[in-house]
N, C-alpha and C positions, 0 to 999 in steps of 0.2 A: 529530468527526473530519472532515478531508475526505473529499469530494466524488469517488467512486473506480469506476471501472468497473471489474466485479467482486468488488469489494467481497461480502463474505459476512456482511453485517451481517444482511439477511432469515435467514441459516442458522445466526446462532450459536447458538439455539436446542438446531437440530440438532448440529450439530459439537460443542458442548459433551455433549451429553449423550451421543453415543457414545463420544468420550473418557473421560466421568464411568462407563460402563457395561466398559467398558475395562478401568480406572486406579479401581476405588472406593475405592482407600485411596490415591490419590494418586498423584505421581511425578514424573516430569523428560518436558516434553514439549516436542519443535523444533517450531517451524515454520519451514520451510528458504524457501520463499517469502513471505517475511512481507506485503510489502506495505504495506497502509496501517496496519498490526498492529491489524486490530481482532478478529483471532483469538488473537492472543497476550494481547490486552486481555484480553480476555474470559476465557482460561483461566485467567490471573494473578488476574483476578478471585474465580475458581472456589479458588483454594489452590494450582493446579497450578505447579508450578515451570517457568515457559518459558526457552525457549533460541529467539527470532527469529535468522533472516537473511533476508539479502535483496544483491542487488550493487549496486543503486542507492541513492549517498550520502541521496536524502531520503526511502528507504525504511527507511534504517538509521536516520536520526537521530528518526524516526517512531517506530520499537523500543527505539531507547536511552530517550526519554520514556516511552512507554506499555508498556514491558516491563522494561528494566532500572534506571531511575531509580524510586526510593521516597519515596512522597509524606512520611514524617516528616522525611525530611531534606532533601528541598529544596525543597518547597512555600512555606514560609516566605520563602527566599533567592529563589525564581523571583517572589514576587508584591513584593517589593522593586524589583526589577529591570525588572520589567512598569511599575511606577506610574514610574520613571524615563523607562522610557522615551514613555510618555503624554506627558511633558513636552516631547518632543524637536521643534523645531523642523522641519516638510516642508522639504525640501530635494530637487528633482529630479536625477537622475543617471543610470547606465545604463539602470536598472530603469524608470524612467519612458520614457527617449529606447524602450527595445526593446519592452518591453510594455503600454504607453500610447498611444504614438504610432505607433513602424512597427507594432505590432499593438495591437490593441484590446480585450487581454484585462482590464484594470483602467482604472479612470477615470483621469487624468493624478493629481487631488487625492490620490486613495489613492496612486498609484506613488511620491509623494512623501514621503509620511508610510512607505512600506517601504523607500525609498531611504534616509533617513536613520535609521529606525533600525536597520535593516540594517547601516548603516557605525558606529553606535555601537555594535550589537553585537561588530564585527569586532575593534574597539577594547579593548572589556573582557578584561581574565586571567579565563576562568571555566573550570572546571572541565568535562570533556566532558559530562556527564550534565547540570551546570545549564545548558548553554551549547545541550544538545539542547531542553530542556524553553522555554527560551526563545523557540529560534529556530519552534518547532513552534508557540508560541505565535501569532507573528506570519505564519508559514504558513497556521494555521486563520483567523487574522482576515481574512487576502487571502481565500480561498477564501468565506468570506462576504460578500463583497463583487467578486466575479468577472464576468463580465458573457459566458459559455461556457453550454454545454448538459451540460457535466459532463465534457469534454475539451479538452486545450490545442492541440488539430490546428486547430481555427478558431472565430471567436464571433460574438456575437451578432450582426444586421443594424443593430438599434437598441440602446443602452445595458439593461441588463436592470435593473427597478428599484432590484433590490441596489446596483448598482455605484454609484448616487448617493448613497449614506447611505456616513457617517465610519467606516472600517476605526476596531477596538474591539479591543484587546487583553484577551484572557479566559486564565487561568490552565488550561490543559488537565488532563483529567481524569486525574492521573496515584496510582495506586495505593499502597496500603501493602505492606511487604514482606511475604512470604510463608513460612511456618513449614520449609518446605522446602527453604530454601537461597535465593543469589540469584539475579536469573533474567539472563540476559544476550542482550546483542544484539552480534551478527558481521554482519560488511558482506564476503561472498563467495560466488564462482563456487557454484552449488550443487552441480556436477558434482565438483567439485574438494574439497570441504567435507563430503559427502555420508559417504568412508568415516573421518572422525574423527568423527561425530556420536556421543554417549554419549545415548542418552535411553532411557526406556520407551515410548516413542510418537512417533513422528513423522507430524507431519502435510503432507502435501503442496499445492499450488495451483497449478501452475505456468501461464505462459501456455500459451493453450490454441488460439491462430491466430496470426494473423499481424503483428498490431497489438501492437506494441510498448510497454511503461508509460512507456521512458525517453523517444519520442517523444510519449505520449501524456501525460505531464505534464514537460514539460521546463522548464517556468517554475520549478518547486517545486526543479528539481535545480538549477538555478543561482542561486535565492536560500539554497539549504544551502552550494553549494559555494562562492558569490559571490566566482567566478574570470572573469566579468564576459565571456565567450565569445564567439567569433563568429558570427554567426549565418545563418539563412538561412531565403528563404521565405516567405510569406505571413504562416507562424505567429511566424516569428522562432526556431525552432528551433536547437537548441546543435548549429554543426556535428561533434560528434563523437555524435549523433542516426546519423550517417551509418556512422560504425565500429563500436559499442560494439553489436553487432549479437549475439542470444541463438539457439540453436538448436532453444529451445523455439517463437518464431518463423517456424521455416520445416517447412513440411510435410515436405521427403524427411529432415529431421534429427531432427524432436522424438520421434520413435519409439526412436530410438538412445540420444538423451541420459536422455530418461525412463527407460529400461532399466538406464543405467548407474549412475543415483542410486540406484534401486530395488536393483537387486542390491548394490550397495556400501553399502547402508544395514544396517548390524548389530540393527539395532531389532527386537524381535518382533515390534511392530504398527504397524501404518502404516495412513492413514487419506490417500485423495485425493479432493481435491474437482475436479471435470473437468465442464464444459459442454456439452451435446451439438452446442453447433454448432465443438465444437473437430476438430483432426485428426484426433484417434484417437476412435474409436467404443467401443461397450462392450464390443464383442467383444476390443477391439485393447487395451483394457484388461487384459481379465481373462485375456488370454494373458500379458499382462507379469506378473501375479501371482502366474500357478500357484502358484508356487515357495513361495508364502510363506504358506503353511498354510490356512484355513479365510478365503474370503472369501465376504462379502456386497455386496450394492449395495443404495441408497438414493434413489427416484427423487423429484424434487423441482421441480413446474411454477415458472417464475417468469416475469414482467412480464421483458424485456427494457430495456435503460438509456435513459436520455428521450432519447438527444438521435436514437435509432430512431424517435419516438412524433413530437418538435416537428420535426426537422432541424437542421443545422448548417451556416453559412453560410460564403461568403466575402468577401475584402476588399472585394467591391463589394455584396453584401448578398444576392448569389445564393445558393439553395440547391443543398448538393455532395452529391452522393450520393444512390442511391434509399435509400427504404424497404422491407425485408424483413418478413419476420416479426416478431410483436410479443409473443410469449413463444418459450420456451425451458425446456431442462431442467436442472438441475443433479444432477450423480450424484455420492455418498459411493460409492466406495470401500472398503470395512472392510475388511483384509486382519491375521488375529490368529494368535498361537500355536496359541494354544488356544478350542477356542468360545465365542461370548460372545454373548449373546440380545439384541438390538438390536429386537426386535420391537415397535413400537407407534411407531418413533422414525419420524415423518414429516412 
C-alpha cells in the first residue's frame, strides 16, 4: 500500500484484536476515516464485514479496491488490463509538466509512463470497482518510485534512488469476499454520514492536528480525480487544497466536530485511535465518551514518521522545518456496551 502518514499499519495488530475481542462472532464494522484502508484491509481480512469512508476521492477509491472490490471477480479482469496497460507508449502531459518538472516529486521517465496510462485509463468503460482496483494499481507503482520522505508538501534535494528505476504495475492486494455480506466503501463528510452509520463497531481515526491528508497527498487526489487542476506553490498543490478545508484540522473546532460524530453514532462500540501530539489529550478524550458505557484506553510508544528523522527539503534543496521529538504515542480508545477484557492487548 502506500506510503501514508499515520498510517496504522504498526497497530493492526492491536486494532484488530480488540475489534476481534469486541465482535468474536463477528459483524459489520465502519471505519468512518478510512484513509489509506489499511484498516479496513486488514478487518476484511479477519471475516469482518467493513463498511470504509473517507471525503477524499483517493481515499475512497483506496476502499473501493481494498474493501469493497472482491478479488474472485475482478482479479482476473484487473491483471488483463494491468498487462495492457504495460504496453502503453510514455507519453508526457499534465502529470509530467506539474509533477516532474515544476515539482519534483517523480522522475520526468515515470510522469510519463502515468501520463499515458492514466489517459488510457480515462478511456476505457470499466466498471467503478475494476476501474478503482486499476487506478490503485498505478497509484502504488508511483508511490514506489517517488522521490519524497513520505509526503507530497516537498521532496527530495537529490533524486531518491527509487525514482530512477521503471514505475512496475503490480496487481494490489485485494481480497476475497467475506461470508458476512458485502463490504462497502462511501466517499463523505463524516460529520454528516456519522448518524446513518448501521454497524456493530465503529472505528474511528480522524486527523489529529493540523496538517491536512488532502494537502498532504494531493498528487494521488488528482491522478483519481485527473481533473488536471490548478495549482499552486512549491509542491504544485490542487488549488482547492486551499477550500476543501476539515474541522478536524483546526484546534478551536476538532473538539466540536469529534463530539458530533461521537454522539450521533448509534453503534454500541466504538473504538478511536488518537495520537498524543494531536488536540485533544486523554483527558479531552475520555470526557467525550462518558456517555457511551464502559471505556478503556490503550497506550502504544511509536517511532515518529521519517521524513521527522531525515528532513524534508525545498525547491532549492534547503531544509524546511525543525526537527521535534522522535517518538510519540498512540492511544486506543475502547469505548463498549458492555465490558470486554482487552487485557494483554499492547
Amino acid at each position: 500500500m502506500i506510503k501514508y502518514i499515520g498510517s496504522k499499519r504498526a497497530l493492526l495488530g492491536q486494532v484488530g484484536s480488540v475489534v476481534q475481542r469486541i465482535l468474536p462472532e463477528g459483524g459489520r464494522v465502519c471505519d468512518l476515516f478510512s484513509g489509506s484502508s489499511r484498516v479496513g484491509h486488514s478487518l476484511k481480512k479477519q471475516g469482518f464485514q467493513v463498511w470504509s469512508n473517507d471525503h477524499n476521492a483517493y481515499a475512497h477509491t483506496l476502499a473501493t479496491a481494498y474493501v469493497q472490490a472482491d478479488r474472485e471477480r475482478w482479479a482476473d479482469k484487473a491483471e488483463i488490463i494491468l498487462a495492457e496497460l504495460r504496453e502503453i507508449k510514455p507519453e508526457a502531459g499534465w502529470f509530467t509538466q506539474t509533477f516532474c518538472q515544476e515539482a519534483r516529486f517523480f522522475h520526468p521517465d515515470n510522469g510519463a509512463r502515468i501520463d499515458a496510462m492514466r489517459e488510457h485509463i480515462e478511456r476505457m468503460d470499466m466498471e467503478p470497482e475494476l476501474k478503482a482496483v486499476v487506478i490503485v494499481a498505478l497509484m502504488e507503482a508511483a508511490d514506489r518510485v517517488d522521490s519524497t520522505a513520505g509526503l507530497q508538501m516537498a521532496y527530495m534535494k537529490q533524486w531518491a534512488p527509487r525514482a530512477l528505476k521503471p514505475l512496475q504495475l503490480r496487481l494490489p492486494d485485494i481480497l476475497p469476499s467475506v461470508a458476512g455480506g458485502p463490504c462497502i466503501a462511501t466517499r463523505a463528510d463524516a460529520v454528516e454520514i456519522a448518524p446513518m452509520i448501521e454497524a456493530d463497531l465503529v472505528y474511528l481515526d480522524p486527523p489529529y492536528n493540523q496538517h491536512s491528508y488532502l494537502a498532504n497527498y494531493h498528487c494521488w487526489e488528482s491522478l483519481v480525480l485527473w481533473d488536471k487542476p490548478e495549482t499552486y506553490g512549491v509542491a504544485r498543490k490542487r488549488v482547492d487544497v486551499r477550500e476543501r478545508k476539515s474541522d478536524f484540522n483546526s484546534k478551536p473546532k476538532i473538539k466540536s466536530a469529534l463530539k458530533s460524530v461521537i454522539d450521533s453514532l448509534q453503534s454500541p462500540n466504538l473504538v478511536i485511535s488518537f495520537n498524543d501530539e494531536g488536540y485533544l489529550d486523554r483527558e479531552d478524550m475520555e470526557k467525550l465518551l462518558k456517555n457511551r458505557g464502559h471505556v478503556q484506553v490503550i497506550e502504544i510508544p511509536r517511532p515518529r514518521y521519517v521524513g521527522a528523522r531525515i528532513g524534508i527539503h525545498n525547491l532549492k534543496g534547503e531544509k524546511v522545518g525543525a526537527v521535534g521529538r522522535l517518538r510519540n504515542v498512540e492511544r486506543l480508545f475502547v469505548a463498549t456496551a458492555k465490558p470486554v477484557d482487552i487485557s494483554g492487548i499492547v
